[in-house]
Backbone as a printed PyTorch tensor [residue, N CA C, xyz], in Angstrom:
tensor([[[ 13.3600,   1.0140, -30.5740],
         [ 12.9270,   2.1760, -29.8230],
         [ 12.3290,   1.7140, -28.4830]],

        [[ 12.4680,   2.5920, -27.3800],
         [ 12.4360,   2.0750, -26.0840],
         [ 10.9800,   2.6090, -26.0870]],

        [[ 10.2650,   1.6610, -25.5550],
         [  8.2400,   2.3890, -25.2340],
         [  8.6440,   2.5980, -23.4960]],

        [[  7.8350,   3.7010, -23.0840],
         [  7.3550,   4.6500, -22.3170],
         [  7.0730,   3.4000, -20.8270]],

        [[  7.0300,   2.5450, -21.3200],
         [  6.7180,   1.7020, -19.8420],
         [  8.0030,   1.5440, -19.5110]],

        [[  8.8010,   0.9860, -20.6650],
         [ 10.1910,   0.3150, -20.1110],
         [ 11.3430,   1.2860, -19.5170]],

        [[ 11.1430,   2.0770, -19.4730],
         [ 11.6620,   3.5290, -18.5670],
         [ 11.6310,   3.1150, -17.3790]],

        [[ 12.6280,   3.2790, -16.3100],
         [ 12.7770,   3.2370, -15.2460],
         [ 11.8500,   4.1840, -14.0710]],

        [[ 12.5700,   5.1880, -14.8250],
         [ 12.2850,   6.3380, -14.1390],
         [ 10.8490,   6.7000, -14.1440]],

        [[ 10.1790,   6.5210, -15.4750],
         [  8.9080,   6.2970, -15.7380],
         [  8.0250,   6.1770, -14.3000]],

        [[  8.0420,   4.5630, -13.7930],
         [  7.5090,   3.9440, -13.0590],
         [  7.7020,   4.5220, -11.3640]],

        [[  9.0920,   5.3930, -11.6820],
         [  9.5130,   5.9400, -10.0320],
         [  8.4410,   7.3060, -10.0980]],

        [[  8.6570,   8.2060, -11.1210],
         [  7.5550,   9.5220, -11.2560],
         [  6.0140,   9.0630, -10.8950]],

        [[  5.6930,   7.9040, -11.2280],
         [  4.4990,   7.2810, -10.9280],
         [  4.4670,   6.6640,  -9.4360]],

        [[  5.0880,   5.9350,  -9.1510],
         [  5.2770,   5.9460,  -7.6730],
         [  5.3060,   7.4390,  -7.2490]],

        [[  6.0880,   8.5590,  -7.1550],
         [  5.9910,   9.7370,  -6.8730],
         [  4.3540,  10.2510,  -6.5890]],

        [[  4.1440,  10.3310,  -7.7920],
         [  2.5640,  10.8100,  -8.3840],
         [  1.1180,   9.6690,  -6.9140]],

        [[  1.4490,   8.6840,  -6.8950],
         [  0.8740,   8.0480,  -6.8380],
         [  0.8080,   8.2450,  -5.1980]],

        [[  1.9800,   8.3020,  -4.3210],
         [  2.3830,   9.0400,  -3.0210],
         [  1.1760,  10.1540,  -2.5590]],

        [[  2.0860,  11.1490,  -3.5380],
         [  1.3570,  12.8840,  -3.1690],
         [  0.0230,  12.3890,  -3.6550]],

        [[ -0.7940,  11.4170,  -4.1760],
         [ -1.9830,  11.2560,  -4.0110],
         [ -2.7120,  11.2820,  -2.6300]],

        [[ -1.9960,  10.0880,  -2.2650],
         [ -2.3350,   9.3560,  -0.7660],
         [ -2.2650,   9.9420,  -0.0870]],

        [[ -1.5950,  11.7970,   0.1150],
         [ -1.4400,  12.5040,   1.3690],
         [ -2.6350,  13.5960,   0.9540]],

        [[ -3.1800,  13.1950,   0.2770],
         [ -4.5540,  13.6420,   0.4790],
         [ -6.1160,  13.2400,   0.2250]],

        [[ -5.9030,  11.4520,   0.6240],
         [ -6.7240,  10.6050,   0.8260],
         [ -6.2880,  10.1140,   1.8230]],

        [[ -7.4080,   9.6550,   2.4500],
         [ -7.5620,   9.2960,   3.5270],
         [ -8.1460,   7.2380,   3.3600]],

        [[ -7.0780,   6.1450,   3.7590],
         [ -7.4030,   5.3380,   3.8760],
         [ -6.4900,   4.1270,   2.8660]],

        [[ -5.3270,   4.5190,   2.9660],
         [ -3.9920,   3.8040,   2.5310],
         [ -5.0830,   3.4620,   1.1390]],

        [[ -5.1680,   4.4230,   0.1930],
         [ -5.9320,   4.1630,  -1.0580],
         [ -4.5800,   4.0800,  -1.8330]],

        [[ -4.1100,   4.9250,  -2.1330],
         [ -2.7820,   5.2080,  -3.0900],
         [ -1.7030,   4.4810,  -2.7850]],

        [[ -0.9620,   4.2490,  -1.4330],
         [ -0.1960,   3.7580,  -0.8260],
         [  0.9540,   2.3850,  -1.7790]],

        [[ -0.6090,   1.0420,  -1.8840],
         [  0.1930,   0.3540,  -2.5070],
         [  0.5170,   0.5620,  -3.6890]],

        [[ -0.1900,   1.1880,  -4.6090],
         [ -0.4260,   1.5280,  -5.9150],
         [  1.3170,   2.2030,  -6.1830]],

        [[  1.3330,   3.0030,  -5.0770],
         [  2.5230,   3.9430,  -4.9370],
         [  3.8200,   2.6480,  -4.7690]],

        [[  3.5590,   1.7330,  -3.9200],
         [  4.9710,   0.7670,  -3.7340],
         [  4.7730,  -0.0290,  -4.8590]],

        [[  3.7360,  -0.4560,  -5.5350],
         [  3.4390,  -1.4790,  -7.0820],
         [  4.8030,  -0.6680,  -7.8200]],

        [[  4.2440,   0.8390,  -8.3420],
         [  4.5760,   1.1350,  -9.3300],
         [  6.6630,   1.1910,  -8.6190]],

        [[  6.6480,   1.8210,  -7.6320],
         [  8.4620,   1.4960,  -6.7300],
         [  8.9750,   0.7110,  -7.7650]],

        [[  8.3740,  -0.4240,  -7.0240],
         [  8.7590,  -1.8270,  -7.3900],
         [  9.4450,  -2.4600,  -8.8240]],

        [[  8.0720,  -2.2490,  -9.6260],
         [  8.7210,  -2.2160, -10.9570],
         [  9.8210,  -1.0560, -11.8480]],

        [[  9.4910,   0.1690, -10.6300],
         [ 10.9420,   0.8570, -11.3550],
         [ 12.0570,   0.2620, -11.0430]],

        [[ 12.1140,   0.0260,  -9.9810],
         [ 13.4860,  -0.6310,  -9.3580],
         [ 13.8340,  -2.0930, -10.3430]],

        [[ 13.0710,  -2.8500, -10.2340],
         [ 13.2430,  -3.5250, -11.3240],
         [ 13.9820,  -3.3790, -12.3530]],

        [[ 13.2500,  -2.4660, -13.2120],
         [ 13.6610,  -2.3130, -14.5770],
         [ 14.9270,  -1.2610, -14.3040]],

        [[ 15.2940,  -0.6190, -13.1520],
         [ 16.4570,   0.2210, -12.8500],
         [ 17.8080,  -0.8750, -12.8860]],

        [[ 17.4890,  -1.7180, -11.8730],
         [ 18.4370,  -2.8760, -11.7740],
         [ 19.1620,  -3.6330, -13.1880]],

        [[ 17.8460,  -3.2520, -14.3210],
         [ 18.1390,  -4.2790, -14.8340],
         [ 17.5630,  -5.1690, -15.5340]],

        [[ 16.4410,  -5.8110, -15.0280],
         [ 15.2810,  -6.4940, -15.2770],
         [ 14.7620,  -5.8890, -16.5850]],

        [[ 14.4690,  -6.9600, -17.8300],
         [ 13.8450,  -6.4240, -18.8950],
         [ 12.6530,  -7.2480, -18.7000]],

        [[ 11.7760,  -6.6370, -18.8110],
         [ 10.0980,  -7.3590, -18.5810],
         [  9.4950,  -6.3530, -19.7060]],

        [[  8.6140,  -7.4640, -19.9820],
         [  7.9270,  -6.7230, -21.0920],
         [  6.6700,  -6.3320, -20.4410]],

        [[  5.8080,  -5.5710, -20.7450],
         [  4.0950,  -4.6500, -20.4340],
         [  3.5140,  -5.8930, -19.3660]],

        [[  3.0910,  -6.6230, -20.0520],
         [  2.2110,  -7.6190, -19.5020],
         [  2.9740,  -7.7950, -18.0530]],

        [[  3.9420,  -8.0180, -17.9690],
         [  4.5000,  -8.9110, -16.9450],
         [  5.2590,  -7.7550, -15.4040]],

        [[  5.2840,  -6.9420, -16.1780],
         [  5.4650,  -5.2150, -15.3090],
         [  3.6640,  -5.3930, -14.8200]],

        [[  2.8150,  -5.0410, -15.4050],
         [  1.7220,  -5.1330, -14.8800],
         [  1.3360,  -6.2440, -13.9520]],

        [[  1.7030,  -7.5830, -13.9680],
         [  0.8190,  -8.4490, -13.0550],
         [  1.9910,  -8.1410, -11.6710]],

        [[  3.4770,  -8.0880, -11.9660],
         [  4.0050,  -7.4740, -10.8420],
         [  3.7860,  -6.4240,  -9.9440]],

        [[  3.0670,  -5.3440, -10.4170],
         [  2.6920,  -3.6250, -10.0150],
         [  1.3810,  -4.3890,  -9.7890]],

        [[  0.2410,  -5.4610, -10.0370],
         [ -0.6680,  -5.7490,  -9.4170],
         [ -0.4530,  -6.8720,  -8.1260]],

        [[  0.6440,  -7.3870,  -8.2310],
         [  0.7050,  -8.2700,  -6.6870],
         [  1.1430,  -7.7940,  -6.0950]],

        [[  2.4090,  -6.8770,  -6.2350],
         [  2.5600,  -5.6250,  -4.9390],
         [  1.8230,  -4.5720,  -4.9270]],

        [[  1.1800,  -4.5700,  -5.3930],
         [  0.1990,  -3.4580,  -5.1410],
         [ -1.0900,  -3.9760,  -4.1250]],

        [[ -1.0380,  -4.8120,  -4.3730],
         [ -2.4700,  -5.7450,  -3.4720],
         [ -1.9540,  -5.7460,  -2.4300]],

        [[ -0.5700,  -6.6230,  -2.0210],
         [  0.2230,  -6.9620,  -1.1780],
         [  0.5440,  -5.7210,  -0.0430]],

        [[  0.5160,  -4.6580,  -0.7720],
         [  1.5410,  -3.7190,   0.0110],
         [  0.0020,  -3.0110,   0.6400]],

        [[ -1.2650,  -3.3380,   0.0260],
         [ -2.0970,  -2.7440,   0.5980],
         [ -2.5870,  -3.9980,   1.5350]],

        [[ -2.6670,  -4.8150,   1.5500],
         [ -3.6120,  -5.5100,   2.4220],
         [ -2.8140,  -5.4870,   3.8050]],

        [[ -1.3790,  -5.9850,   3.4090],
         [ -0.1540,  -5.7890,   4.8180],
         [ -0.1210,  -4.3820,   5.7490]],

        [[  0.0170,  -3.0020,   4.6420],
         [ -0.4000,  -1.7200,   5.5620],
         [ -1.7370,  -1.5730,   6.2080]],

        [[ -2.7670,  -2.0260,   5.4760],
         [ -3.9930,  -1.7840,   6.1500],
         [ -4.1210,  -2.9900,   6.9330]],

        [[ -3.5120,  -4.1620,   7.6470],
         [ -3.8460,  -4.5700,   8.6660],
         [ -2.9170,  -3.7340,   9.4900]],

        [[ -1.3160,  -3.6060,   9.3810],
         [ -1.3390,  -2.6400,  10.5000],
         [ -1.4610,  -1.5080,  10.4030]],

        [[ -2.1020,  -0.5180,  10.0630],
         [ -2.4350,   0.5940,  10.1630],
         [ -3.8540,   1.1050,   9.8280]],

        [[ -4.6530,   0.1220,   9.5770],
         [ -6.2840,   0.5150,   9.9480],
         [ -6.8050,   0.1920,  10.7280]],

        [[ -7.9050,  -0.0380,  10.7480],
         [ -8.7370,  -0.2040,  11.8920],
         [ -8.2920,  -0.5100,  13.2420]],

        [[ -7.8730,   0.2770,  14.6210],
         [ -7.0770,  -0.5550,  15.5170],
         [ -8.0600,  -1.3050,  16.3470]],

        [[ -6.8640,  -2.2000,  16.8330],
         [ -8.1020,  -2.9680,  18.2920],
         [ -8.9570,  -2.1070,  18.8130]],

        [[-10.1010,  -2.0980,  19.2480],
         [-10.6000,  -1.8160,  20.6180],
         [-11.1230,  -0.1520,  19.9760]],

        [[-11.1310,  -0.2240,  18.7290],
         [-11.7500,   0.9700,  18.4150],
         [-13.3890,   0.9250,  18.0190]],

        [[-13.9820,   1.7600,  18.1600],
         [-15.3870,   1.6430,  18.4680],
         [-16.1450,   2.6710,  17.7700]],

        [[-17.2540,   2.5160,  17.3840],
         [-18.0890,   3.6810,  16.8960],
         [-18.2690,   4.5570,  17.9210]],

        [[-18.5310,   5.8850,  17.8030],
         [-18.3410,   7.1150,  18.3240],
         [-19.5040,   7.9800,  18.6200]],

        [[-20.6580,   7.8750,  17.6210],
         [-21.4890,   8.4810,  17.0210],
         [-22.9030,   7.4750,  17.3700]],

        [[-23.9180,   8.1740,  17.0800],
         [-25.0610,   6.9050,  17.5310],
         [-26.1070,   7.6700,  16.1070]],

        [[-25.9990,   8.8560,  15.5660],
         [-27.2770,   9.3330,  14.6970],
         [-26.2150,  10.4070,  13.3980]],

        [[-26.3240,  10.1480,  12.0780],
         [-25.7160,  10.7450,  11.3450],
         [-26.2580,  12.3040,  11.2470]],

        [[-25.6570,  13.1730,  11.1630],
         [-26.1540,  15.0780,  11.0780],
         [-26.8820,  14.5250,   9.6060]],

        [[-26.7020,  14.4530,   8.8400],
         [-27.1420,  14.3260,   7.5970],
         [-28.3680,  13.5780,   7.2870]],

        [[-28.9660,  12.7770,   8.2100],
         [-30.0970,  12.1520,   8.0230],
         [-31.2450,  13.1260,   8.6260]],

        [[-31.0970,  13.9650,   9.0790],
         [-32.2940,  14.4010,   9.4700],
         [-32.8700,  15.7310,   8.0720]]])
């Protein structure tokens, strides 16, 4: 019997899921999480039989990967600067 990880499609609905997160967070939070889980669908779409453990440390190095690479280019840019000098909320 096939378990629920080894599903292809599984891992793409989760990439899906994991997307429409990120478009309503702010700060490439979901992003890699979203290309981790890609990744291992495609995988196991192709072909690839991996068992739990080894789907997981894959969906955790692209997942790290795909976040640390987007958030250098797409966070913080050069030459950007604080804006503000006193928070509304502290007083």
């Amino acid at each position: 019997m096939m378990m629920l990880w080894e599903i292809w499609w599984v891992w793409i609905a989760a990439a899906l899921v994991l997307a429409i997160f990120e478009v309503f967070t702010a700060g490439f939070v979901f992003v890699g999480f979203a290309l981790g889980a890609a990744v291992v669908g495609v995988l196991l779409a192709v072909g690839v039989s991996i068992a739990l453990a080894w789907a997981l440390v894959v969906f955790a190095i692209v997942s790290v990967a795909a976040w640390v690479i987007l958030r250098a280019a797409f966070g913080v840019r050069r030459g950007q600067r604080q804006t503000f000098h006193r928070d509304i909320n502290e007083d």
